[in-house]
ROVEXDREN-378637 format. One record per atom (N, C-alpha, C): x, y, z. Coordinates in steps of 0.2 Angstrom, whole numbers, plus 5000, padded with zeros to 4 digits. Layout:
<rs>
   xx   yy   zz
    X    Y    Z
...
</rs>
This chain:
<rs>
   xx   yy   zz
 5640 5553 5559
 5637 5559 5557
 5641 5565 5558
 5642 5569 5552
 5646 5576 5554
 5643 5580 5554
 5642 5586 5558
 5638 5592 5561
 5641 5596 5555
 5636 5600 5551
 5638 5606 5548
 5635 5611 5550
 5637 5617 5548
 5635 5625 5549
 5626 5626 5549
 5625 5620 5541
 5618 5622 5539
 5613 5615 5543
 5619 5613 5547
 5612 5607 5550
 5617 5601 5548
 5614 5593 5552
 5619 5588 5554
 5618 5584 5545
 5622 5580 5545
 5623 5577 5538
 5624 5571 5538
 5622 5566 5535
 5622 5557 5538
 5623 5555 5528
 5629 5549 5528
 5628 5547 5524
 5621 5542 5523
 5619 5540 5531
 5614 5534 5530
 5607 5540 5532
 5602 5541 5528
 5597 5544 5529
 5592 5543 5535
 5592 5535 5536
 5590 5532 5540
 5592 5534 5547
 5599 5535 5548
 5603 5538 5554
 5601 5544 5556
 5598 5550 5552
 5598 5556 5552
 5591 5558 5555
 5587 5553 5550
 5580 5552 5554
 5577 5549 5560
 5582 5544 5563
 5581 5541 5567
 5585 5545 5575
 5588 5553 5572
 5593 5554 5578
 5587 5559 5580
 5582 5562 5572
 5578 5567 5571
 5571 5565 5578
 5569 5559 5576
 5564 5558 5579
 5566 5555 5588
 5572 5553 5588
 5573 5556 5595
 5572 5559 5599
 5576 5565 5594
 5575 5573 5599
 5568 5574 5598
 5564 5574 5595
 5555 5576 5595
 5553 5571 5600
 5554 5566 5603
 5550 5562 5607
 5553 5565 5615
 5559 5567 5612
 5563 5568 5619
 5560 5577 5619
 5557 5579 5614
 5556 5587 5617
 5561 5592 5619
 5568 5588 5613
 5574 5593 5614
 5572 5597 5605
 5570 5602 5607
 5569 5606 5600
 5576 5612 5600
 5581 5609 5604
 5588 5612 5604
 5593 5609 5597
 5589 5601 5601
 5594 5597 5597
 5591 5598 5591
 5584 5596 5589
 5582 5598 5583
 5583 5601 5579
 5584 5607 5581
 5585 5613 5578
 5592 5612 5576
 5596 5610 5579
 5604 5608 5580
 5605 5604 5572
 5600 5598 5573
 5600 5592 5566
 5597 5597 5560
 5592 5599 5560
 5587 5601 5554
 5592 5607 5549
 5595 5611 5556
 5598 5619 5554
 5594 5625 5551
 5597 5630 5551
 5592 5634 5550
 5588 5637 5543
 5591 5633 5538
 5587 5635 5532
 5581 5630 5534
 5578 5625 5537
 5572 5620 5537
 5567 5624 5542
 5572 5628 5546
 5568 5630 5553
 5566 5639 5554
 5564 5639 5548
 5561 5647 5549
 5559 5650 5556
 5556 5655 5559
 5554 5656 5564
 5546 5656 5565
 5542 5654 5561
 5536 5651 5560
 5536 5643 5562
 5538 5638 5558
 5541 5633 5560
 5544 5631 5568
 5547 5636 5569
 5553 5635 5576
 5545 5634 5582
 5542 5640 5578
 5538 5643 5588
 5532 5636 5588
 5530 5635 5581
 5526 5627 5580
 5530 5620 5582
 5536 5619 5581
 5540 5615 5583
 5539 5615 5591
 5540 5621 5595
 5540 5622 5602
 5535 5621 5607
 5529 5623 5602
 5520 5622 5605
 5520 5614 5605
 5521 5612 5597
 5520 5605 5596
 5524 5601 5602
 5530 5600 5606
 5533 5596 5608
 5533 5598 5617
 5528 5604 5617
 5527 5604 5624
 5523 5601 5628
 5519 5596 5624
 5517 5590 5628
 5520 5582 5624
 5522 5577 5626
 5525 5572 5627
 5524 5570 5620
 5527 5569 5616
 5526 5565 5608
 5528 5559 5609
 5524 5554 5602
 5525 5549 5603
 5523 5545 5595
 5529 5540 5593
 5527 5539 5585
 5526 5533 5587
 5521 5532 5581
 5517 5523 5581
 5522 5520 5580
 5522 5511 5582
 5527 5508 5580
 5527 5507 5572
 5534 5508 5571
 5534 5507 5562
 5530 5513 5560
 5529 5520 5564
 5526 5524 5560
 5532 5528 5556
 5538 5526 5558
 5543 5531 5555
 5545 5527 5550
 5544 5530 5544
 5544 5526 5536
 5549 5532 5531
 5552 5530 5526
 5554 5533 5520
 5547 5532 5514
 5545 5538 5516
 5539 5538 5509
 5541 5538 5503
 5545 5542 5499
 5549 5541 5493
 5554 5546 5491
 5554 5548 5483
 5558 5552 5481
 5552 5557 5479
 5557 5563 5478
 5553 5572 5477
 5556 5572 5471
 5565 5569 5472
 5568 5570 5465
 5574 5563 5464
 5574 5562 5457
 5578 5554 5457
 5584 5556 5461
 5584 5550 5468
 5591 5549 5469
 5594 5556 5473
 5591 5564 5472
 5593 5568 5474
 5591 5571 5481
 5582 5567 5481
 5578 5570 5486
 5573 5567 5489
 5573 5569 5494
 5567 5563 5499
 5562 5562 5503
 5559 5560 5504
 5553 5564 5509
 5553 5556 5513
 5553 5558 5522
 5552 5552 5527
 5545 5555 5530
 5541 5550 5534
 5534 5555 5537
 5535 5550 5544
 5535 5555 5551
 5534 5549 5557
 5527 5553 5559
 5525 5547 5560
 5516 5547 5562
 5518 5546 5569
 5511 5552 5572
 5509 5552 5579
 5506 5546 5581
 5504 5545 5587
 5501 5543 5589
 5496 5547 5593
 5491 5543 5594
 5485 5548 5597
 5483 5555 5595
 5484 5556 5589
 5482 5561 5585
 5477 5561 5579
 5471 5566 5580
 5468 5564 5574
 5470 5566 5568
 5469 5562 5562
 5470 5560 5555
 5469 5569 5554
 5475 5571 5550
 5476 5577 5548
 5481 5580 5552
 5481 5578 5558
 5488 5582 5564
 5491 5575 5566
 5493 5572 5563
 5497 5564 5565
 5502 5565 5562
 5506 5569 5557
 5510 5567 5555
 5515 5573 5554
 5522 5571 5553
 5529 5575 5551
 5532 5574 5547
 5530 5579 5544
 5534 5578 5535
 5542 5579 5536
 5548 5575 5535
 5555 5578 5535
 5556 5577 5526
 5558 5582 5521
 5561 5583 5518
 5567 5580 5516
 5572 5576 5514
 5580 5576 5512
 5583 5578 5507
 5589 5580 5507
 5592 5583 5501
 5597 5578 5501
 5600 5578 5493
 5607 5572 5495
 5615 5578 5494
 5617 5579 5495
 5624 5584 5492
 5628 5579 5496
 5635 5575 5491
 5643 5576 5493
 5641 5568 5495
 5638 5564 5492
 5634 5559 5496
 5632 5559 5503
 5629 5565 5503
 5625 5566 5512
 5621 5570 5512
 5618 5564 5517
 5606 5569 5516
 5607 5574 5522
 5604 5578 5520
 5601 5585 5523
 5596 5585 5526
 5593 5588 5532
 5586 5591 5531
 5585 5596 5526
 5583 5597 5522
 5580 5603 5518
 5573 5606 5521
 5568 5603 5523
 5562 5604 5524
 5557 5599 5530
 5556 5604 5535
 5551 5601 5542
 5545 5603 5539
 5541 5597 5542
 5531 5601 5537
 5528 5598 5545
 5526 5603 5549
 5524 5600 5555
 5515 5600 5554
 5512 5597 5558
 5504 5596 5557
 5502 5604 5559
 5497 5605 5557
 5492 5611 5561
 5491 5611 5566
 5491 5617 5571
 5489 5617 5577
 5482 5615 5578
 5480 5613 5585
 5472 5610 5584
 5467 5619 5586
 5468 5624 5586
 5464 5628 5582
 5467 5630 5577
 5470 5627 5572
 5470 5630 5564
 5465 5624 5559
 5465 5626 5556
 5459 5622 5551
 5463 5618 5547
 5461 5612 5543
 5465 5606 5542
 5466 5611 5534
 5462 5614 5531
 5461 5615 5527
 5467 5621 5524
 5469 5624 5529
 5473 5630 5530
 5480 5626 5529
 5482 5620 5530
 5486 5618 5531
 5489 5617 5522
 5496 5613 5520
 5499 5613 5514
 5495 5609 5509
 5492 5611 5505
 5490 5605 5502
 5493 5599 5499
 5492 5592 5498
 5495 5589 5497
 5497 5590 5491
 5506 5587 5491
 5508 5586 5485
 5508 5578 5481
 5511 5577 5473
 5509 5571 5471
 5512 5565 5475
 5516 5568 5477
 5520 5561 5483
 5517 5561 5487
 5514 5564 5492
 5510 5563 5497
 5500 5562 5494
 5499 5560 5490
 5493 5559 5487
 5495 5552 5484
 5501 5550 5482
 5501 5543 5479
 5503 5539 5485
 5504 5541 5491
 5508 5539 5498
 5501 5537 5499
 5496 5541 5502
 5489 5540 5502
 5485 5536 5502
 5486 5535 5495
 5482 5531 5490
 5485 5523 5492
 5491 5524 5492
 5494 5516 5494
 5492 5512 5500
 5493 5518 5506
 5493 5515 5510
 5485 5514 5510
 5478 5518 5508
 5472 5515 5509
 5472 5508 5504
 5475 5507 5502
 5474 5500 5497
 5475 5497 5499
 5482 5497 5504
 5485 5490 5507
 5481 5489 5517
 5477 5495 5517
 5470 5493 5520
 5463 5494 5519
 5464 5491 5512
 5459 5488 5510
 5453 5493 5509
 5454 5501 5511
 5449 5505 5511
 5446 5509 5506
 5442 5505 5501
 5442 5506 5496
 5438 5513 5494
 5434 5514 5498
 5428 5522 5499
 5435 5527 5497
 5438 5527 5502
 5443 5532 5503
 5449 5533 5496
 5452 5525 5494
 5457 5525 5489
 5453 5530 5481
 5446 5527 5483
 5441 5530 5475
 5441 5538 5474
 5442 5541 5480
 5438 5549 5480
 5447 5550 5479
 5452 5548 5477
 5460 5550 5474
 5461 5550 5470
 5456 5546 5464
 5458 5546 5459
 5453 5548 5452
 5457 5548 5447
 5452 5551 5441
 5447 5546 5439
 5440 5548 5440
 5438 5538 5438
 5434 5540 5433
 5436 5545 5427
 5436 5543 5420
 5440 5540 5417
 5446 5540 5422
 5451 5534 5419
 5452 5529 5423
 5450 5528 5428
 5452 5521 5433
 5447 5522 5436
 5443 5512 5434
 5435 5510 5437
 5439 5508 5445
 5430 5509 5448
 5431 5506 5453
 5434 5498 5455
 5432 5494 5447
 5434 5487 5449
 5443 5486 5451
 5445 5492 5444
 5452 5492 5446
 5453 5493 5453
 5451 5499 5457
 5454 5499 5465
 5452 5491 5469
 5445 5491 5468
 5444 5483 5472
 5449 5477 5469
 5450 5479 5462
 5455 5472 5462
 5464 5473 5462
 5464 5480 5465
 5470 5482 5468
 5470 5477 5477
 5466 5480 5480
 5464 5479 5489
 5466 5469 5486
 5462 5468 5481
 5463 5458 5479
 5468 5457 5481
 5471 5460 5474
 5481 5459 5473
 5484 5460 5480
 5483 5467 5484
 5487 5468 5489
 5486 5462 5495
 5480 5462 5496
 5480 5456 5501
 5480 5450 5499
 5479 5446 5494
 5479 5441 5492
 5489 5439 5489
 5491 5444 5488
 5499 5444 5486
 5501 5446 5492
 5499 5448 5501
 5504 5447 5504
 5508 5454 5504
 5504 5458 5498
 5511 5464 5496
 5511 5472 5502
 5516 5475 5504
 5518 5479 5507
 5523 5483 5507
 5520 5491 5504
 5527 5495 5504
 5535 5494 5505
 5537 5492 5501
 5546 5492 5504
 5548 5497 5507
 5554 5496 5511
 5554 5500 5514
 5558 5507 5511
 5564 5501 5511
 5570 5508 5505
 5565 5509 5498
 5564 5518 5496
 5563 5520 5489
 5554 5517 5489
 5550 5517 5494
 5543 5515 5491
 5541 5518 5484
 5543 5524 5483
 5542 5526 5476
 5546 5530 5475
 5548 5528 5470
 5553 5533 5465
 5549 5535 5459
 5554 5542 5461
 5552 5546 5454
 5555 5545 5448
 5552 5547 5443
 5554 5545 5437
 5551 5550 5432
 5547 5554 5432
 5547 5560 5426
 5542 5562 5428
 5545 5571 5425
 5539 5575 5426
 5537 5580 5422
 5531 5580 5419
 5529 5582 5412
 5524 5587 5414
 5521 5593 5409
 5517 5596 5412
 5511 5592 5414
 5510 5595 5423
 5505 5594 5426
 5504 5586 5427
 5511 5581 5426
 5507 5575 5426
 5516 5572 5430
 5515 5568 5434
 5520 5565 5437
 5521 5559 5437
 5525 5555 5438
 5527 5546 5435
 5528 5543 5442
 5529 5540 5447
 5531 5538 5450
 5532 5530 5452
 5536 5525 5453
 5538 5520 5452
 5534 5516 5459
 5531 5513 5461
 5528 5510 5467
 5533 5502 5468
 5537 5502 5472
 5540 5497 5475
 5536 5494 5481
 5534 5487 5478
 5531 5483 5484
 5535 5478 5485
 5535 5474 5493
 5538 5467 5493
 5532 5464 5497
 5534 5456 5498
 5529 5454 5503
 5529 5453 5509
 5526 5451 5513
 5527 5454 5522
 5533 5452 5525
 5535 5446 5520
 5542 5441 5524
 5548 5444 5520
 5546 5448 5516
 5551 5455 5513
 5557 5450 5509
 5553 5441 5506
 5558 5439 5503
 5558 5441 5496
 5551 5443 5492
 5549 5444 5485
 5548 5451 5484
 5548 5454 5479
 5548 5462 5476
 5542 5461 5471
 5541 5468 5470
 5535 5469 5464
 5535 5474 5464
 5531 5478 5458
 5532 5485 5455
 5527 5486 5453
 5525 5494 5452
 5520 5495 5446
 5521 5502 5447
 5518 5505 5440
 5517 5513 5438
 5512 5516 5439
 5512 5522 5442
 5508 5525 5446
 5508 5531 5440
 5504 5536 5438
 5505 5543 5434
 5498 5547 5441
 5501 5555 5441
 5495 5558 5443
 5497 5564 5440
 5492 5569 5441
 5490 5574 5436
 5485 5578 5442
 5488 5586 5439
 5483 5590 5441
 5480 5593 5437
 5473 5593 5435
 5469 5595 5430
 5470 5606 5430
 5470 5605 5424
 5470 5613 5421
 5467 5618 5427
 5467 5622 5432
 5465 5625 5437
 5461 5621 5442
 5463 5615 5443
 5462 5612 5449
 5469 5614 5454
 5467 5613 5461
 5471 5612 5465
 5474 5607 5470
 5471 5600 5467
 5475 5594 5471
 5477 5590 5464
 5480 5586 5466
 5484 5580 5463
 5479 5575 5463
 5479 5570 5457
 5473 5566 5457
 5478 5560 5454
 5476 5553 5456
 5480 5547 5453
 5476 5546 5446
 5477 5547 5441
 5476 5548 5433
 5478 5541 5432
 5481 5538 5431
 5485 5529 5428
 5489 5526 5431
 5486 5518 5430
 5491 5514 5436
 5492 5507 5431
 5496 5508 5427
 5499 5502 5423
 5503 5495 5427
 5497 5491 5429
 5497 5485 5434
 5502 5477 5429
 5505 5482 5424
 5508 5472 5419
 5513 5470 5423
 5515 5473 5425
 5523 5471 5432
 5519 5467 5439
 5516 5470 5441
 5514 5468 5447
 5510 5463 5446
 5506 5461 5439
 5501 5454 5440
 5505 5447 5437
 5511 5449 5433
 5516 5446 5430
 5517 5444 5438
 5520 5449 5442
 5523 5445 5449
 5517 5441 5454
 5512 5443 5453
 5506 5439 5458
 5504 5431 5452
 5504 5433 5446
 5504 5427 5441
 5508 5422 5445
 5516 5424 5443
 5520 5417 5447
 5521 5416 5453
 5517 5419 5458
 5519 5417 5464
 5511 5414 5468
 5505 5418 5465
 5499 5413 5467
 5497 5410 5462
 5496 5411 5456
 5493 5408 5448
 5495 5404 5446
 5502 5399 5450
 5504 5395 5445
 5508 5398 5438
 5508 5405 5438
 5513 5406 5432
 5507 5407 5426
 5501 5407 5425
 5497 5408 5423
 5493 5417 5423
 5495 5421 5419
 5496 5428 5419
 5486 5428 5420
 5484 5425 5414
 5477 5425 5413
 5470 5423 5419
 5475 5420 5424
 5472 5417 5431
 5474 5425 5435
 5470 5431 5435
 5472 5435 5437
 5465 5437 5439
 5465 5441 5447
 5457 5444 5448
 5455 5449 5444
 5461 5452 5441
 5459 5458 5437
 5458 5460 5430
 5451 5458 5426
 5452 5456 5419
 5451 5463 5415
 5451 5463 5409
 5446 5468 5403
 5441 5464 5403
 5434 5470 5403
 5428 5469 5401
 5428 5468 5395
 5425 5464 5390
 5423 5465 5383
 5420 5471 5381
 5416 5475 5387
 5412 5481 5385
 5414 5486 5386
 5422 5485 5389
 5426 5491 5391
 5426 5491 5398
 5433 5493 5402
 5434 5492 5409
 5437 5487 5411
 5436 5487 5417
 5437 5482 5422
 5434 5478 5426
 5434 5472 5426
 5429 5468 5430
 5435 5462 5433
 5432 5461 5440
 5436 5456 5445
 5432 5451 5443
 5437 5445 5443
 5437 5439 5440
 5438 5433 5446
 5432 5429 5449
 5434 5424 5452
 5433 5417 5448
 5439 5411 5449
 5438 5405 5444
 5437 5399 5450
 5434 5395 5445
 5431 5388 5447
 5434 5384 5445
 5435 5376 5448
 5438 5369 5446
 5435 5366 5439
 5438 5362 5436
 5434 5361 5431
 5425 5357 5434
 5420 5360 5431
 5414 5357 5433
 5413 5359 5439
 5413 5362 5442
 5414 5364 5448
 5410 5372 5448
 5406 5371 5454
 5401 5378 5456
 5403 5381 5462
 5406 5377 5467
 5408 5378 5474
 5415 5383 5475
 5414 5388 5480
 5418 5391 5482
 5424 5392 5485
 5431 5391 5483
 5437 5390 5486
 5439 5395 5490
 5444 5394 5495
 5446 5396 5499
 5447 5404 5496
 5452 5404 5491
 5457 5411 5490
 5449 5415 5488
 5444 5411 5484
 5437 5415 5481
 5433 5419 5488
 5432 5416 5493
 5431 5417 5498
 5435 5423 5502
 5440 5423 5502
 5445 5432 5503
 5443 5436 5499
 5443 5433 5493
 5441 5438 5487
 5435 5441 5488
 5429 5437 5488
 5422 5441 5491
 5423 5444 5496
 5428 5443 5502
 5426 5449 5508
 5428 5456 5506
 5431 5455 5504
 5434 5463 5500
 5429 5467 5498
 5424 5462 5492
 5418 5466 5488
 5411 5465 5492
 5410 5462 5497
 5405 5461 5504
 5409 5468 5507
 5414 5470 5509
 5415 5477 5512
 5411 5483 5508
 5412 5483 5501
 5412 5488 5497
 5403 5490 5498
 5400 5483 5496
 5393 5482 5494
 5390 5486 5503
 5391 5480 5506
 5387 5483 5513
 5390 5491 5516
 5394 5494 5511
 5395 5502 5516
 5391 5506 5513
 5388 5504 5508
 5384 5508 5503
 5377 5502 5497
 5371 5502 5503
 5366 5497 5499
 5365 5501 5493
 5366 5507 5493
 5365 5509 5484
 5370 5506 5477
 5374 5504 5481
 5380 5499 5478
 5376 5495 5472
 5377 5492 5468
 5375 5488 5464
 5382 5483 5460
 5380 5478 5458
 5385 5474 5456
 5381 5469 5449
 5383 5466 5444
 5380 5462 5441
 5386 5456 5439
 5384 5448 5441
 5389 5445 5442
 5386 5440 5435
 5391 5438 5430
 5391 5434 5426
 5394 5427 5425
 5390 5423 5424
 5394 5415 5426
 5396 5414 5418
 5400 5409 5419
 5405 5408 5412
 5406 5402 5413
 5407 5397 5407
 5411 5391 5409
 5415 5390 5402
 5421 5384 5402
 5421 5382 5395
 5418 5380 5391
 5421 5376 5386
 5419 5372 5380
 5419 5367 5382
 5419 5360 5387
 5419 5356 5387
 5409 5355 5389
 5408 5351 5385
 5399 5347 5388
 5395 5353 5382
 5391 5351 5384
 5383 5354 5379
 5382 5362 5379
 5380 5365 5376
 5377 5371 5374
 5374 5372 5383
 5368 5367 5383
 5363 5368 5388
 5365 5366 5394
 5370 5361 5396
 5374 5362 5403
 5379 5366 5404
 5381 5369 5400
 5387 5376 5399
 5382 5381 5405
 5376 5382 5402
 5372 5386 5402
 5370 5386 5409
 5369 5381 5410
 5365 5378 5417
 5371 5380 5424
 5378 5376 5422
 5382 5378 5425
 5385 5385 5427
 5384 5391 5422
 5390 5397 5421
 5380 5398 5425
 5376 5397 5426
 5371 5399 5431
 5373 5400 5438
 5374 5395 5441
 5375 5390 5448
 5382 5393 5448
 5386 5395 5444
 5392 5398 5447
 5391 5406 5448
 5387 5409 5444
 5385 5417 5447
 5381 5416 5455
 5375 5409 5456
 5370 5412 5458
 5373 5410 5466
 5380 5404 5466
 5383 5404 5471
 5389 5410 5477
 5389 5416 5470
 5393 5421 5471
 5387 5424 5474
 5381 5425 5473
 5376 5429 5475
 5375 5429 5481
 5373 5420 5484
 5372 5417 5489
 5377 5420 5494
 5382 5420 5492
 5387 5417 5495
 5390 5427 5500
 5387 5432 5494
 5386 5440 5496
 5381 5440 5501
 5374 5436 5498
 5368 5438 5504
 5369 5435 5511
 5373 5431 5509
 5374 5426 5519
 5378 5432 5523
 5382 5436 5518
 5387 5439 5521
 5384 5446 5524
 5377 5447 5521
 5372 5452 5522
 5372 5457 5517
 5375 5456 5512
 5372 5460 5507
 5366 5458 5502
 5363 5466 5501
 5354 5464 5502
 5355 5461 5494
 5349 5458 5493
 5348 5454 5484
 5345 5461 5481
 5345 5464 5481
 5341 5470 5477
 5348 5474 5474
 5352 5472 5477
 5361 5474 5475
 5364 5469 5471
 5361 5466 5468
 5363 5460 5464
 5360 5455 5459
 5362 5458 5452
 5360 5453 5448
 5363 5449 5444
 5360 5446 5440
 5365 5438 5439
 5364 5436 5432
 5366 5434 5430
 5369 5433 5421
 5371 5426 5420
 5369 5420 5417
 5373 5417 5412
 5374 5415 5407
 5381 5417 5405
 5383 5419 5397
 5385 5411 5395
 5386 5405 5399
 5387 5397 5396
 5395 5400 5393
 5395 5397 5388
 5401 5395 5386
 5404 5401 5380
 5400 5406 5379
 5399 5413 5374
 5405 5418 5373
 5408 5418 5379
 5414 5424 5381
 5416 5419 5383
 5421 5415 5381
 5430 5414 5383
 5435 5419 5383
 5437 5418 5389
 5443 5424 5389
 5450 5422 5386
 5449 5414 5385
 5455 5412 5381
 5453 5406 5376
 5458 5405 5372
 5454 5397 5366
 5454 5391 5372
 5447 5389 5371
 5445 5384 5371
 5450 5376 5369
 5453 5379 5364
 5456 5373 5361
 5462 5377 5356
 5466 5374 5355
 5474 5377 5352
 5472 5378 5342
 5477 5381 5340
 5476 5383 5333
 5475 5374 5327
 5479 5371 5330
 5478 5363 5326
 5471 5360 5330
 5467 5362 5335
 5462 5361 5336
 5461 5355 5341
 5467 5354 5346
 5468 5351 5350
 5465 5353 5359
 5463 5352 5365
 5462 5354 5370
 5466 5359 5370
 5466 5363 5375
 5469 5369 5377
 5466 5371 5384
 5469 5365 5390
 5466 5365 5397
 5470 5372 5400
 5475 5373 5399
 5478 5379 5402
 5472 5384 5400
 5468 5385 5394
 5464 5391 5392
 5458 5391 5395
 5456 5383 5396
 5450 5382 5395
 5449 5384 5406
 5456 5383 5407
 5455 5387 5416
 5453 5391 5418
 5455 5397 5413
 5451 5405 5413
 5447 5405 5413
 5442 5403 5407
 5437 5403 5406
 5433 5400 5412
 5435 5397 5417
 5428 5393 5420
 5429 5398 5427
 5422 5405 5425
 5423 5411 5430
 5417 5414 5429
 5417 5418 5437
 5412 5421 5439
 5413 5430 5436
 5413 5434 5432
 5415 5440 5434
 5410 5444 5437
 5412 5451 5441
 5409 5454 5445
 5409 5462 5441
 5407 5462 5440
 5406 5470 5437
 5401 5475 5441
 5405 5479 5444
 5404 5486 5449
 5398 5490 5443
 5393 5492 5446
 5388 5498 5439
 5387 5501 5445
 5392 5504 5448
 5393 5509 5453
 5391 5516 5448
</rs>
């Protein structure tokens, strides 16, 4: 690491935040000042700096993360999370710049003091609202990920069957580049989502858009273009099977979470079983919740056992909610038999079509939130 006039410079960004978040634990705001330099450290900044580290700091494990880029390749944002800090004063925004291949601090964003109001504080920018959003999805907290986004364009099934994907695929922010930028158009921002899975052997992606509305003042997640990420949860839990996906198109418009069945089969598999805890969290945080579950089956057998079966496959979804303690007055039940395939029953020369006829033997759960 070479010390400059404007503050220390690291080709490894990693090294420059990890010397950063030393000196904050160590309560050397000498040295601090010494890394960040004086363009990051106004005299506003300095005296909050000083308050901040006069009692002992302390970052969660793996709270010190590279959240993403501000600008492709050029710029950076890392956040270390306090410990023992209420939600709103828990975190340190460090900024990077890249010049001459060496990152900078450009910009320190410290939490508010505990009398200044959370509200007083910067408002979130799109990077740190799409940071947000991620990490509530990858725990699972679906209340909170909803109130982020625009939901005349993104249904609630889509976030539930984000929280599916994410724990059922295993998936977790990567470390290097979690989002990269990618374009910026009026009032709408693109950002790239890099996920891998925990054992950080496999990747996946997906496109994020957010947007702030015409004289609003926050950032709202606007679109989230999932064909990269279901592709990669296809061939590593579906068999390669893109169609075997929790997350369908409704006929009626939307999104509806999809759980499937063995052939003939009304009993509930293990992975269907994750699945429902997910939408068992949703329903019992809010009895006003409502859900409408439709049983499906294929083409193989009669009109009238199609009919009977695509029953006994909703009514064991039902069941299966009420043991979990979600009340039946939250829940109603459809069987549509063999009516709605999501794929041909049988191939163009009119032969079986087992791979199609897979999809089709399914429960869907449509949110009428």
């Amino acid at each position: 690491m070479k010390e400059l006039g404007a503050g220390a410079a690291s080709a490894d960004a990693k090294i420059l935040i990890a010397e950063m978040a030393k000196a904050l634990e160590a309560g050397d705001v000498a040295k601090v000042a010494k890394l960040a330099g004086k363009e990051s450290l106004d005299p506003q900044t300095l005296s909050r700096l000083k308050e901040l580290t006069s009692s002992a700091l302390k970052f969660r494990p793996d709270g010190i993360r590279e959240m993403g880029e501000l600008e492709l390749n050029k710029r950076s944002r890392w956040v270390l999370e306090l410990e023992e800090k209420e939600p709103g004063r828990d975190r340190i925004f460090l900024d990077l710049r890249q010049e001459n291949k060496k990152w900078m601090i450009d910009k320190i964003s410290l939490p508010p003091a505990a009398g200044e109001a959370l509200a007083q504080s910067n408002s979130p920018d799109s990077l740190d609202v799409a940071d947000t959003f991620l990490q509530a999805l990858m725990k699972q907290n679906f209340e909170f990920a909803r109130t982020l986004v625009d939901p005349s364009s993104i249904s609630d099934a889509k976030i539930a069957g984000l929280c599916i994907l994410f724990e059922e695929g295993e998936y977790q922010l990567r470390k290097t580049k979690p989002l990269r930028f990618m374009f910026e158009r009026k009032n709408t921002i693109n950002y790239l989502a890099n996920l891998e899975t925990r054992d950080s052997k496999q990747n996946a992606q997906f496109a994020i858009n957010l947007k702030k509305p015409e004289g609003a003042s926050k950032w709202i997640v606007s679109e989230i273009n999932l064909d990269q990420l279901l592709a990669d949860y296809a061939r590593r839990i579906a068999g390669g099977d893109i169609y075997y996906a929790p997350l369908v198109k409704n006929p009626a418009g939307g999104d509806t979470i999809a759980l499937y069945f063995e052939f003939d089969e009304d009993e509930i598999n293990p992975r269907t079983q994750r699945q429902l805890e997910i939408v068992t969290k949703i329903l019992r945080s809010d009895p006003g919740k409502k859900i409408t579950l439709s049983g499906h089956a294929d083409a193989m057998g009669t009109d009238e056992y199609n009919n009977s079966l695509s029953s006994r496959r909703a009514d064991v979804i039902r069941d299966h909610l009420a043991k979990a303690g979600v009340s039946s007055a939250q829940i109603i039940t459809i069987a549509k038999g063999a009516s709605q395939p999501r794929r041909p029953n049988a191939t163009e020369t009119g032969a079986d079509n087992p791979e199609g006829r897979r999809a089709n033997r399914r429960t869907e759960i449509y949110l009428d939130f």
